[in-house]
C-alpha positions as CSV (number, residue, x, y, z in Angstrom):
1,X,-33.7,8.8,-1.4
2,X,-32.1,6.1,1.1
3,X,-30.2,4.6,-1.8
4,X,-28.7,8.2,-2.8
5,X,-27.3,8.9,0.5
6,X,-26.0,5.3,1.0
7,X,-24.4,5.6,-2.4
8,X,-23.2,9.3,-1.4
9,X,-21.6,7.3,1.9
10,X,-19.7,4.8,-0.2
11,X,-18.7,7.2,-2.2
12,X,-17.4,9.4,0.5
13,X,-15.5,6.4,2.0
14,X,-14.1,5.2,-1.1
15,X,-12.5,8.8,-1.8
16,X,-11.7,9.1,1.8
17,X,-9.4,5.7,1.4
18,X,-8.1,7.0,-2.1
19,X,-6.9,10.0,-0.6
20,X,-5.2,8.0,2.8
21,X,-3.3,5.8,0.2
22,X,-2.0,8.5,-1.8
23,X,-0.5,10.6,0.9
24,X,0.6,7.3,2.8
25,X,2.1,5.8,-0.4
26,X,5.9,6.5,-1.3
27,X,7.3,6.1,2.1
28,X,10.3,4.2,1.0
29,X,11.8,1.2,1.4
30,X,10.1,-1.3,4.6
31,X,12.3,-3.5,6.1
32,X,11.5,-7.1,4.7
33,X,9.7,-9.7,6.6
34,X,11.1,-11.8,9.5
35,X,10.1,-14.9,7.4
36,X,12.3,-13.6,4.8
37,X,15.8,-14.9,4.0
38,X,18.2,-13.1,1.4
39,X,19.2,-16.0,-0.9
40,X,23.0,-14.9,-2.4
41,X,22.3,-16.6,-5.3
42,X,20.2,-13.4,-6.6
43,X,22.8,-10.7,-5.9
44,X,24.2,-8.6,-7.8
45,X,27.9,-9.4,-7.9
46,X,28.9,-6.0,-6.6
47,X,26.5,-6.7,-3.1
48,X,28.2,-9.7,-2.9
């Protein structure tokens, strides 16, 4: 019986996080990182 309810908790979590990525995914573009440089050499020539 203990092994039922801890699967049923894991299981609860796991939908629980499922659910908090898919209404927290699609939230556009992020801003890149601050480590992050923008080499010109791969733009396109019209963001040049």
């Amino acid at each position: 019986m203990t092994f039922l309810i801890l699967l049923l908790v894991v299981a609860a979590a796991l939908a629980a996080a499922t659910v908090h990525l898919i209404r927290h995914d699609g939230l556009g573009p992020q801003r890149r990182p601050a480590s992050h440089f923008e080499d010109t050499r791969f733009l396109s020539p019209l963001a040049r």
